[in-house]
VOKOL-340213 format. One line per 8 residues: number of its first residue (from 0); their letters; for each residue x, z negated, y negated of N, C-alpha, C, CB. Coordinates in pm, whole numbers. Glycine has a CB too. Layout:
N
NUM) a) X Z Y X Z Y X Z Y X Z Y  ... .
//
This chain:
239
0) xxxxxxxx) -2013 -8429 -10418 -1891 -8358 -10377 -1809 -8320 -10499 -1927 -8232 -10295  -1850 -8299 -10604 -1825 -8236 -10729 -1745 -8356 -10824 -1977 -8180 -10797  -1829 -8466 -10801 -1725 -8593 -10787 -1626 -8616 -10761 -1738 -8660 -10734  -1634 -8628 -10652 -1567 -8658 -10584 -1370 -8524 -10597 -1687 -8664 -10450  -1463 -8424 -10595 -1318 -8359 -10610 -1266 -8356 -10800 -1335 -8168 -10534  -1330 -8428 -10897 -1300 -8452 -11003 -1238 -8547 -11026 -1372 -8449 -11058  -1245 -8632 -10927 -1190 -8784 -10912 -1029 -8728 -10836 -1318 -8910 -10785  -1026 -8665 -10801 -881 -8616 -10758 -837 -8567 -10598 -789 -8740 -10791 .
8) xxxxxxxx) -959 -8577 -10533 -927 -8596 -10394 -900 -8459 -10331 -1043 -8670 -10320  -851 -8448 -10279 -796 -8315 -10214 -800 -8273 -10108 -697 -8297 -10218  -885 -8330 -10057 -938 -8286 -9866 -1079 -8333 -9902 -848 -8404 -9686  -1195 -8248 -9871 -1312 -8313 -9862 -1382 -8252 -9766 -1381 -8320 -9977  -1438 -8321 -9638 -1543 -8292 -9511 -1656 -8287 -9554 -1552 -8388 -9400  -1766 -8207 -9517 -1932 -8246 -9490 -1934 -8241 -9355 -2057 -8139 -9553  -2021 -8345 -9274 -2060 -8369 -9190 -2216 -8310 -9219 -2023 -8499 -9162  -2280 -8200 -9118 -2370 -8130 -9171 -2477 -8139 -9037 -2312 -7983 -9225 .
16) xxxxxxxx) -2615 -8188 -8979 -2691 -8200 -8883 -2767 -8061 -8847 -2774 -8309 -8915  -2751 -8017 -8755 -2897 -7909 -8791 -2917 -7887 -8662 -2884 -7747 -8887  -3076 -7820 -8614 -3145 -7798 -8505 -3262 -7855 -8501 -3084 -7828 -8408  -3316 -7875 -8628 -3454 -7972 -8636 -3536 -7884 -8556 -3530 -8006 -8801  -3663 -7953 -8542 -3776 -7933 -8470 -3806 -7769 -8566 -3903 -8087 -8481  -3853 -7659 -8508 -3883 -7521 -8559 -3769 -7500 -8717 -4083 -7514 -8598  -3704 -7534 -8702 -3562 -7501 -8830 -3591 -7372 -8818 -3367 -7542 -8798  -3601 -7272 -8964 -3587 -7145 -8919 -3435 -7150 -8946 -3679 -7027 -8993 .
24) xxxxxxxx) -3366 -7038 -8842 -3250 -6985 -8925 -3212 -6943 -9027 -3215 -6926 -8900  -3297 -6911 -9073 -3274 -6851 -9252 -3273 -6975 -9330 -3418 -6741 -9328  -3305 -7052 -9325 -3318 -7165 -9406 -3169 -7283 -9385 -3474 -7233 -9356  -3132 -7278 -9298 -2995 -7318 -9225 -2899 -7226 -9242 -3005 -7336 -9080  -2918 -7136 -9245 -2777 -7013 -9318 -2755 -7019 -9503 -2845 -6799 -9282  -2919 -7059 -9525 -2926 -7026 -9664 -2837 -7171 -9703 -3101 -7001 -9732  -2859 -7322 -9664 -2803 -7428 -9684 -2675 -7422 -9663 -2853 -7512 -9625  -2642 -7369 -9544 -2506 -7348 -9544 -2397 -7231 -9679 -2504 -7294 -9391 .
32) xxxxxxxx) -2458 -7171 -9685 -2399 -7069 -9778 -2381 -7123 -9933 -2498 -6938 -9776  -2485 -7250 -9916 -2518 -7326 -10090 -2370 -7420 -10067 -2721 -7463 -10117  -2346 -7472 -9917 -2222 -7566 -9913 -2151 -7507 -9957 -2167 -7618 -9805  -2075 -7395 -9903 -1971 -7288 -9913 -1948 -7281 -10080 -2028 -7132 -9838  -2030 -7306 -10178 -1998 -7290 -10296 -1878 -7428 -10368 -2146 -7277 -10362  -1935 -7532 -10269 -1908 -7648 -10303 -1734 -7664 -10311 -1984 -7739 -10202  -1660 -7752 -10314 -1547 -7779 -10328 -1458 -7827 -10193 -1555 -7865 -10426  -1516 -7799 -10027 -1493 -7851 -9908 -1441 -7748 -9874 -1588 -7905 -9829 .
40) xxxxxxxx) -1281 -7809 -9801 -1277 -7736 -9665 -1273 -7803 -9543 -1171 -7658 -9658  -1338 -7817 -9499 -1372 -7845 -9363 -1544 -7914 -9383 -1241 -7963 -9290  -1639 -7855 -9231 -1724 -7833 -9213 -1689 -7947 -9113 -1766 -7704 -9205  -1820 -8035 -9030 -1886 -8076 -8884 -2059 -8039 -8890 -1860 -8270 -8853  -2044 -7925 -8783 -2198 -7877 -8775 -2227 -7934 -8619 -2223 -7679 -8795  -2318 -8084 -8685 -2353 -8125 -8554 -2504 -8071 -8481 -2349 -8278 -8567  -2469 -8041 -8401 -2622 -7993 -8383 -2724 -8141 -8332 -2625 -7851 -8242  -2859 -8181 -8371 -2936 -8304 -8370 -2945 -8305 -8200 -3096 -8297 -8468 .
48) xxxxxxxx) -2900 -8436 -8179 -2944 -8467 -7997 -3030 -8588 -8031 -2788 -8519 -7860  -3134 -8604 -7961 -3248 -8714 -7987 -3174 -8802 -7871 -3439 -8663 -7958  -3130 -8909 -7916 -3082 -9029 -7878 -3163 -9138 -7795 -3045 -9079 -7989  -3153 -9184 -7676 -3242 -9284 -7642 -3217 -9381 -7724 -3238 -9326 -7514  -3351 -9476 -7751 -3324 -9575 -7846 -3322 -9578 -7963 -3244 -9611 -7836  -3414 -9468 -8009 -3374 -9404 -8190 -3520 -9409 -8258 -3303 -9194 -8203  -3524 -9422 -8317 -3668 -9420 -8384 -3745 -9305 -8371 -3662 -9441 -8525  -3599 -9185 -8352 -3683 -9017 -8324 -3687 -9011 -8208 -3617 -8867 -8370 .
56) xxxxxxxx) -3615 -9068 -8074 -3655 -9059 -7951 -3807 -9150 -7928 -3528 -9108 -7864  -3834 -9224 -8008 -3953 -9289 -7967 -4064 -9223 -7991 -3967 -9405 -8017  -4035 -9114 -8116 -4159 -9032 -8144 -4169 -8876 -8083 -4170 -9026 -8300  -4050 -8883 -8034 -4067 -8740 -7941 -4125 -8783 -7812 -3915 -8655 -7905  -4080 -8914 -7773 -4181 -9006 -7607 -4340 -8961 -7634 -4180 -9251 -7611  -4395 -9009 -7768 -4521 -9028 -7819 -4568 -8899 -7824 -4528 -9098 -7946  -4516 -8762 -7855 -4567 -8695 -7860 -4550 -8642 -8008 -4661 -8729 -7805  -4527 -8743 -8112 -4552 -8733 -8276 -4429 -8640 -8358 -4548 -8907 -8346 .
64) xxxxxxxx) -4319 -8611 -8244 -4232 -8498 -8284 -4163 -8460 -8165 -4132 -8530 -8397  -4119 -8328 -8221 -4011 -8243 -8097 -3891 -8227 -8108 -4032 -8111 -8071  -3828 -8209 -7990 -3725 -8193 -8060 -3684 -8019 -8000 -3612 -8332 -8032  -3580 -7940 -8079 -3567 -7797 -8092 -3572 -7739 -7954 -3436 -7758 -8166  -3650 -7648 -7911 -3633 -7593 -7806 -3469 -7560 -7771 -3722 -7483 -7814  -3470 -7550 -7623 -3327 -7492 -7616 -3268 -7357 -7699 -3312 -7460 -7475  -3339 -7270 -7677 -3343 -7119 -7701 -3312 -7119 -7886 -3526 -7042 -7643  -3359 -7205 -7946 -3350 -7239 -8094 -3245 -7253 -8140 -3405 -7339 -8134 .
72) xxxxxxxx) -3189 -7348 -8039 -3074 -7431 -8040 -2949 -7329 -8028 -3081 -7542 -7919  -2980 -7270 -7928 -2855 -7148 -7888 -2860 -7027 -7977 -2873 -7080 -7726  -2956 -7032 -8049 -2964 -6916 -8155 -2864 -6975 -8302 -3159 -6887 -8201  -2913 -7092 -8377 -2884 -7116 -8414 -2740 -7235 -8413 -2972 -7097 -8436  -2690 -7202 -8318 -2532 -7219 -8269 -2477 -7079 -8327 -2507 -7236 -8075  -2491 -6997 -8208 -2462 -6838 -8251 -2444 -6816 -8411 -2597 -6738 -8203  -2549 -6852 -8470 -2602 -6770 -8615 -2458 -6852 -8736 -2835 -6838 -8674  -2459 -6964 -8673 -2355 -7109 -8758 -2220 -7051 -8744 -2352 -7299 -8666 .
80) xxxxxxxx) -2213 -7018 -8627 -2006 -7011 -8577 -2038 -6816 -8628 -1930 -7060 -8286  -2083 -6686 -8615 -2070 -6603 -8698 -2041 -6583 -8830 -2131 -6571 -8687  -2231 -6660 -8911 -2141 -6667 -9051 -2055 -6763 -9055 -2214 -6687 -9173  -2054 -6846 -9025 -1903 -6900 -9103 -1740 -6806 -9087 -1867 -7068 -9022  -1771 -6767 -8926 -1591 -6674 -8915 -1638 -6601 -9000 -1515 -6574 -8760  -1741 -6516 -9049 -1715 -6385 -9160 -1752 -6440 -9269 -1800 -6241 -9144  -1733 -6524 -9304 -1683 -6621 -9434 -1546 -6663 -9404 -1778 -6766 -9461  -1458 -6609 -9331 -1291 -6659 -9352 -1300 -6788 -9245 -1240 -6722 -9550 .
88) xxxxxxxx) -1382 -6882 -9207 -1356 -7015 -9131 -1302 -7016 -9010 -1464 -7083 -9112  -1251 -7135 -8978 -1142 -7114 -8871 -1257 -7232 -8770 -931 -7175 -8925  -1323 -7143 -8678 -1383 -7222 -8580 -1311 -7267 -8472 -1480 -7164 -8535  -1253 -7426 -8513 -1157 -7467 -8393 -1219 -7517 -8320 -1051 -7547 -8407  -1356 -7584 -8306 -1388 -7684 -8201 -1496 -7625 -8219 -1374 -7842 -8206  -1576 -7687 -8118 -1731 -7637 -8102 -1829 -7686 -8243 -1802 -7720 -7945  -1761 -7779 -8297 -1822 -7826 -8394 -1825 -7859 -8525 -1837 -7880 -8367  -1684 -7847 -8560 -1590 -7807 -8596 -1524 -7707 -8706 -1577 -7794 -8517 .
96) xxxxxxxx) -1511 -7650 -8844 -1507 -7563 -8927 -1384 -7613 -9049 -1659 -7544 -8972  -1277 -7520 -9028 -1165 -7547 -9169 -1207 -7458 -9236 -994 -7533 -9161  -1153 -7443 -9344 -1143 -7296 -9434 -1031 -7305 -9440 -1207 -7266 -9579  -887 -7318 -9359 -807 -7217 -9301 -752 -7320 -9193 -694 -7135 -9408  -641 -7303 -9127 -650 -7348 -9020 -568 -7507 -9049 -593 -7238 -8914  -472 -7463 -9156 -436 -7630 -9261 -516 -7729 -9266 -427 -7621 -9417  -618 -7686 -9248 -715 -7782 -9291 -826 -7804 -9155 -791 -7719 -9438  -754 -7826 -9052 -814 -7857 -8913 -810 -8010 -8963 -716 -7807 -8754 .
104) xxxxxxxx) -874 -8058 -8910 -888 -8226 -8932 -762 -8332 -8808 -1098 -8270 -8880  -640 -8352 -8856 -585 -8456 -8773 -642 -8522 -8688 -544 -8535 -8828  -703 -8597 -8778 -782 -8753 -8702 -861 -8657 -8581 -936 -8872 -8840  -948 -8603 -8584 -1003 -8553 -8472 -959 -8492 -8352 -1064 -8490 -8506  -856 -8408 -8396 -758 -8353 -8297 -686 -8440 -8200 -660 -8288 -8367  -663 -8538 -8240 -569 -8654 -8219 -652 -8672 -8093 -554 -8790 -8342  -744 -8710 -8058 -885 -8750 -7940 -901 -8604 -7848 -1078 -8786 -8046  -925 -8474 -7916 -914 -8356 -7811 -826 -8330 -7787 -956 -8251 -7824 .
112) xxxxxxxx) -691 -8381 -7835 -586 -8362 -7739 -541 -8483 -7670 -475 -8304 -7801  -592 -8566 -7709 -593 -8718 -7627 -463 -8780 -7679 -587 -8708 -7437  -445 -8778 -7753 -288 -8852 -7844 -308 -8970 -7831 -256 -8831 -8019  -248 -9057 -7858 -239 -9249 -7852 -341 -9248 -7991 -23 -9355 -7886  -363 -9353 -8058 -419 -9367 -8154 -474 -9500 -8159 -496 -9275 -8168  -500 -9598 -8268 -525 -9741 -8295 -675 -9742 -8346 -415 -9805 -8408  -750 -9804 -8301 -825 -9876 -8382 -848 -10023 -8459 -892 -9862 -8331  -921 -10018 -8585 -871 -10164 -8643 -1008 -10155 -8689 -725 -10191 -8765 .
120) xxxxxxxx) -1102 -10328 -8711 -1236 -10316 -8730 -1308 -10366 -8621 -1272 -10189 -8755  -1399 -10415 -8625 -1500 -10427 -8517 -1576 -10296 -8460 -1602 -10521 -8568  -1552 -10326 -8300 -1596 -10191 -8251 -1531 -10058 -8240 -1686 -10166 -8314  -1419 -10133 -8324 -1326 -9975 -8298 -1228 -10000 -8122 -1160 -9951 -8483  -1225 -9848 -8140 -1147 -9840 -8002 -1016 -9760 -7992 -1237 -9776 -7899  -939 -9766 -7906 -737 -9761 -7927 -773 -9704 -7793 -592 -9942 -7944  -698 -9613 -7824 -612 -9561 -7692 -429 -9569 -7692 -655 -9384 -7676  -389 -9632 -7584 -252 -9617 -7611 -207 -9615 -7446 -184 -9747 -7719 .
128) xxxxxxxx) -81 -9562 -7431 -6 -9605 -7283 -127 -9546 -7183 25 -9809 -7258  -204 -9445 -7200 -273 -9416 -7103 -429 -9494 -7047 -174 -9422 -7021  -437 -9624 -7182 -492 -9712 -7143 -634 -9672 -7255 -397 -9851 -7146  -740 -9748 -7291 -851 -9739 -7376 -889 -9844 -7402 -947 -9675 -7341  -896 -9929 -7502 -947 -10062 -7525 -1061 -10055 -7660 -810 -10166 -7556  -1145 -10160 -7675 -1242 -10161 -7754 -1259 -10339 -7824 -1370 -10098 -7661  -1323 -10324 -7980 -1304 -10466 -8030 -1424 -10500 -8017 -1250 -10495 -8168  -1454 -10631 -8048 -1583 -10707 -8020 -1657 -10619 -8122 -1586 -10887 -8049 .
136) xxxxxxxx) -1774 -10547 -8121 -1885 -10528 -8210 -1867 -10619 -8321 -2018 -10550 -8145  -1967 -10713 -8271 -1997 -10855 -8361 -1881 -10898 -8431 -2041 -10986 -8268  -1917 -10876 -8572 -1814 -10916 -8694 -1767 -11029 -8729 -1853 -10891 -8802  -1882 -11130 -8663 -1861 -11237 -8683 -1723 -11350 -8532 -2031 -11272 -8703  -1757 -11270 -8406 -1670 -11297 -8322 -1557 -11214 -8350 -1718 -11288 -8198  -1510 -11103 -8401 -1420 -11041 -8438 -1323 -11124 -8541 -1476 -10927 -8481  -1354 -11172 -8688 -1314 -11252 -8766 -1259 -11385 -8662 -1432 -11275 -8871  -1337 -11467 -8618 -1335 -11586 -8555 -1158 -11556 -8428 -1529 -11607 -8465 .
144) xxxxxxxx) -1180 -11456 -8345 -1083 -11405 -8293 -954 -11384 -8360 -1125 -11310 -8254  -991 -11334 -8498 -853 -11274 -8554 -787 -11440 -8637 -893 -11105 -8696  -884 -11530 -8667 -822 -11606 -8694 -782 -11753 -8622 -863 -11602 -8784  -811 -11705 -8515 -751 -11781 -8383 -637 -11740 -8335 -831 -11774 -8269  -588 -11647 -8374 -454 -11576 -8342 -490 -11491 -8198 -314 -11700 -8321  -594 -11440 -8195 -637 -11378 -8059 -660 -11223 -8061 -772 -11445 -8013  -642 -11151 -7992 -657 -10961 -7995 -812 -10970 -7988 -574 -10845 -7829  -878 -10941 -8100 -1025 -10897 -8096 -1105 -10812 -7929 -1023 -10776 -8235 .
152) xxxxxxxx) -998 -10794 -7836 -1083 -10707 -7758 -1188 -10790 -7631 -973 -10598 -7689  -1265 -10687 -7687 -1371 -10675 -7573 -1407 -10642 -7430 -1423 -10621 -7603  -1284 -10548 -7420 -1261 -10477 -7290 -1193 -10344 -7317 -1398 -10453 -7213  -1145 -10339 -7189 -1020 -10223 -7134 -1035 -10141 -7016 -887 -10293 -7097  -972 -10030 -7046 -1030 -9945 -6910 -897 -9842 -6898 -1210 -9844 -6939  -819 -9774 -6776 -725 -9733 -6744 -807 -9613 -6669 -633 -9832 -6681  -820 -9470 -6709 -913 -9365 -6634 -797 -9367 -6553 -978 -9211 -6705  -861 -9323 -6388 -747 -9262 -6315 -773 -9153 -6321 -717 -9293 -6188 .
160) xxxxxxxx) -676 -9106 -6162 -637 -8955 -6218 -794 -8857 -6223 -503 -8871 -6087  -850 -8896 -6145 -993 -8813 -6145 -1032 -8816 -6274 -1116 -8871 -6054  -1059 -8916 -6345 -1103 -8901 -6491 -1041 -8843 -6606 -1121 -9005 -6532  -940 -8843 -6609 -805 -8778 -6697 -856 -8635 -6673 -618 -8811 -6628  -858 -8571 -6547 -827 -8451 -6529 -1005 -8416 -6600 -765 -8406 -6351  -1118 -8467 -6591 -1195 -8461 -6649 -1209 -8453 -6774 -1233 -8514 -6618  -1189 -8575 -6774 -1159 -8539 -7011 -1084 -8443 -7090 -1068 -8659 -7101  -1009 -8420 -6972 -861 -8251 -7011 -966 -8166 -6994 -683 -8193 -6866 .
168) xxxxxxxx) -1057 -8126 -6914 -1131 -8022 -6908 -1280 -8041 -6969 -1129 -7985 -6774  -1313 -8181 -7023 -1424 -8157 -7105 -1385 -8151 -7249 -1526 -8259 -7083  -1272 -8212 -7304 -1240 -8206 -7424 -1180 -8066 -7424 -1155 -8320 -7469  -1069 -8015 -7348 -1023 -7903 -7391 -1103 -7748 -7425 -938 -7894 -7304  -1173 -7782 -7316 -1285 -7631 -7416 -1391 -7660 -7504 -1386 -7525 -7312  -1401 -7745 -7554 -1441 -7734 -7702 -1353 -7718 -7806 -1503 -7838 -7738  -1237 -7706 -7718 -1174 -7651 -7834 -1107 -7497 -7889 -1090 -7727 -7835  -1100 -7455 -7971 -1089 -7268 -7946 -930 -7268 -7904 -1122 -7142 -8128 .
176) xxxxxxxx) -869 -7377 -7904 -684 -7326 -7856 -755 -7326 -7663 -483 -7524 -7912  -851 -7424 -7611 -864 -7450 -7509 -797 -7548 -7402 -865 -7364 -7492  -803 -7555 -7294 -709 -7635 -7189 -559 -7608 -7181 -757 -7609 -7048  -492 -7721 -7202 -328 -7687 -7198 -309 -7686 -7044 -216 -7815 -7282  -295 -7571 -6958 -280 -7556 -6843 -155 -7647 -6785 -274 -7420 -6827  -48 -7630 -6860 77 -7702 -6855 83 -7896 -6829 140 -7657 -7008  -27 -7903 -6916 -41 -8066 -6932 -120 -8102 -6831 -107 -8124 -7069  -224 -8012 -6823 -332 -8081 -6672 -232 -8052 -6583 -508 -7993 -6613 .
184) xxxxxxxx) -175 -7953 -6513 -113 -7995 -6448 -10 -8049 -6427 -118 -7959 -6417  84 -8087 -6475 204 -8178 -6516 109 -8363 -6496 270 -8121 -6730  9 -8401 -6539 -25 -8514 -6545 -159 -8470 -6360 -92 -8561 -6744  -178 -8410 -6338 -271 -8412 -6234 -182 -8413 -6049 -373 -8260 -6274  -83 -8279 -6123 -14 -8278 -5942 -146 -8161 -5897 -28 -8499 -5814  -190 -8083 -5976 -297 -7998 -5916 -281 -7886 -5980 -438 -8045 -5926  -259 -7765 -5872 -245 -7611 -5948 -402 -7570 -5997 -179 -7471 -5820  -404 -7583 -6147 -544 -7497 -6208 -585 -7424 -6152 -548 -7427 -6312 .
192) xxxxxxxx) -523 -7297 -6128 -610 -7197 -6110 -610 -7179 -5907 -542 -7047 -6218  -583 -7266 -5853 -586 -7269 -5719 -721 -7388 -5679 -423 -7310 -5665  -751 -7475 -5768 -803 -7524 -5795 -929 -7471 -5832 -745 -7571 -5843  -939 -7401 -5937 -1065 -7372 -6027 -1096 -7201 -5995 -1024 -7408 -6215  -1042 -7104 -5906 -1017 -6982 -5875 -1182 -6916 -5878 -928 -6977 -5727  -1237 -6931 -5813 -1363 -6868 -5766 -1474 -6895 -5916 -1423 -6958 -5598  -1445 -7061 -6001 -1517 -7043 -6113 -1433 -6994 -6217 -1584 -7159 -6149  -1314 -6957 -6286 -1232 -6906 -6370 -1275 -6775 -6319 -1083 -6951 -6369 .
200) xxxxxxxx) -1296 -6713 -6246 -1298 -6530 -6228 -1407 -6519 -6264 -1280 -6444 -6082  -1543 -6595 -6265 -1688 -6618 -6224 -1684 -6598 -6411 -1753 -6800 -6116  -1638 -6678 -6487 -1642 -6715 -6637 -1623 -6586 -6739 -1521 -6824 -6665  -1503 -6505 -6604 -1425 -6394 -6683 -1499 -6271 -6709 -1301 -6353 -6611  -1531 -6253 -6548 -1646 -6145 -6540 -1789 -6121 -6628 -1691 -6162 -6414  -1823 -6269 -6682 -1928 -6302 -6753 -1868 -6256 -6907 -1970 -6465 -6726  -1755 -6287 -6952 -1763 -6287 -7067 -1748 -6438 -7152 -1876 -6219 -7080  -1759 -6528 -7038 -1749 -6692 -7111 -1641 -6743 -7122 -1813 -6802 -7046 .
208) xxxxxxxx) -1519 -6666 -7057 -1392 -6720 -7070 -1262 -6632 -7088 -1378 -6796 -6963  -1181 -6687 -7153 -1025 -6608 -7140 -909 -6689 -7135 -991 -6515 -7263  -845 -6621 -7092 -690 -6672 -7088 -632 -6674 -7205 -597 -6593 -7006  -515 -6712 -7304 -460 -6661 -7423 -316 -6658 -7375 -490 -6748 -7558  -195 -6572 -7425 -51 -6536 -7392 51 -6698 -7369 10 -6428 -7543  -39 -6825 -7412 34 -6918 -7384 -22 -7012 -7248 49 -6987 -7513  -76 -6913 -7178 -146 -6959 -7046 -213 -7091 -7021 -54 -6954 -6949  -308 -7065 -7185 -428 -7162 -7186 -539 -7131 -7184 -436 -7232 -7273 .
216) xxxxxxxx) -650 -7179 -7118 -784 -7106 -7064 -916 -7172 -7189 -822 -7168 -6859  -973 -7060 -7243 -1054 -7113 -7366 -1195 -7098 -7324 -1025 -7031 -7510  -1329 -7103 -7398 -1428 -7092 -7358 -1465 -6952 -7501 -1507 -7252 -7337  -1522 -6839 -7474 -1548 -6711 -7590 -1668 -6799 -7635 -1592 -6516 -7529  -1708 -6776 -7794 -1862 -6816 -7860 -1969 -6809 -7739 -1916 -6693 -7993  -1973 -6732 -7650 -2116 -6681 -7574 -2079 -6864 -7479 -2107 -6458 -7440  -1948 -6881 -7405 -1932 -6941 -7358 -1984 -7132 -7408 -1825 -6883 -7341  -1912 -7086 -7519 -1911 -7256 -7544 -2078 -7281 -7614 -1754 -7315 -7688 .
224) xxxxxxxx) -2206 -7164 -7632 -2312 -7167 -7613 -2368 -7269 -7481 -2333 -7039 -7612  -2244 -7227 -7370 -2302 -7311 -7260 -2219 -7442 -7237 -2308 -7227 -7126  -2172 -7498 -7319 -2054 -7550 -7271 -2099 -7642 -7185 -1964 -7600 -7368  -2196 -7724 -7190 -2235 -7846 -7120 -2239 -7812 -6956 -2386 -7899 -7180  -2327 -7705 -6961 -2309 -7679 -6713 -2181 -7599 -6733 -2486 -7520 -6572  -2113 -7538 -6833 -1993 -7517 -6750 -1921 -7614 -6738 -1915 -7426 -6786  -1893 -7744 -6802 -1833 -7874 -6835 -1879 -7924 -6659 -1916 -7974 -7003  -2002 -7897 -6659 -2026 -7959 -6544 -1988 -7888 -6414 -2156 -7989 -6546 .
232) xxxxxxx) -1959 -7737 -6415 -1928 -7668 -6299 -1782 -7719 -6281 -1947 -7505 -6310  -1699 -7721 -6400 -1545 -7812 -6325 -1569 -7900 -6311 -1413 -7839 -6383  -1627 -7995 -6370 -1617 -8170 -6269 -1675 -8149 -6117 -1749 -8323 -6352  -1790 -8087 -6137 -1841 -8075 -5957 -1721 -8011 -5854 -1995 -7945 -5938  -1620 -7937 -5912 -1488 -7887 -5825 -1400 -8017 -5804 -1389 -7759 -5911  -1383 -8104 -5949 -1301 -8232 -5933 -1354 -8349 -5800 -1314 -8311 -6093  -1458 -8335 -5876 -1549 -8470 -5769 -1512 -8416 -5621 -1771 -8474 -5789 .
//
């Protein structure tokens, strides 16, 4: 990193894993606090998901590792998004960390707010016109394509409206601005909160959700602890 910002560069990310099998928290605060010295602003604190198909999902099948209890997991969520806000960080996404809000990451935003965007490369994927397309993996049919005078893709997909209104409400609360009430409904034809009434009051009363003065609905830290069944309590209203 130290390099790297000697070499001249002036934005630098860590992409940072944590939730191992018995991680204490102290040892994950203490790593984190050693970053913080470093020359980065902007953080990704992914928390570890054991992947089907992974060399660590095969040994958690076997028995030969674990992976973090839930309860671990939600502790050390909590423990990550605290210290960092009382270290100054601007927790925009669930996963997510600037050291000020300048320094939110474009490129990423661009996808939670669902912007158009290109991909170029094998395997990359474009969204444009409402549409989603993807390039051949294989580098070698990719090349062969491009110099046939042919669009590398692999396949295309057009979400309708059921899915749109889905990705507005799974992408938007991971994020701390939240759901643009205005845009889901403007692209859906569906009043939010006539719609979502009985679980939005349900969220409020709890403590997992708020409104903000530009009548966008966010998920509070306790909340986006849960984000995944609440993700799932609005699609089960969509469906």
């Amino acid at each position: 990193v130290k390099d790297a910002a000697g070499a001249g560069f002036e934005r630098i990310s860590l992409d940072l894993i944590y939730g191992l099998d018995r991680e204490a928290p102290e040892r994950w605060l203490s790593e984190l606090d050693q970053v913080l010295c470093l020359p980065v602003d902007h953080l990704s604190c992914y928390m570890l998901t054991v992947e089907p198909g992974t060399p660590l999902h095969d040994r958690v099948e076997k028995g030969r590792s674990r992976d973090a209890a839930p309860d671990l997991k939600s502790t050390l969520f909590r423990k990550t998004a605290l210290f960092l806000s009382e270290k100054g960080w601007d927790h925009y996404e669930v996963s997510s960390f600037a050291r000020t809000r300048k320094h939110r990451s474009r490129h990423n935003s661009a996808y939670w707010q669902m912007r158009p965007y290109y991909g170029f490369g094998p395997g990359a994927h474009s969204f444009l016109d409402g549409s989603r397309s993807w390039n051949h993996a294989d580098t070698a049919r990719y090349i062969r394509d491009l110099a046939q005078g042919n669009r590398p893709e692999a396949g295309r997909e057009t979400p309708d409206r059921q899915a749109r209104m889905t990705e507005q409400i799974m992408l938007g609360l991971r994020t701390r601005d939240g759901i643009d009430i205005r845009r889901f409904e403007a692209d859906s034809g569906v009043a939010f909160k006539r719609l979502f009434r009985p679980l939005l009051e349900l969220l409020e009363a709890d403590g997992l959700a708020r409104w903000d003065r530009n009548d966008g609905f966010s998920l509070t830290l306790q909340g986006r602890c849960r984000l995944d069944s609440i993700v799932r309590a609005f699609v089960d209203r969509i469906c």
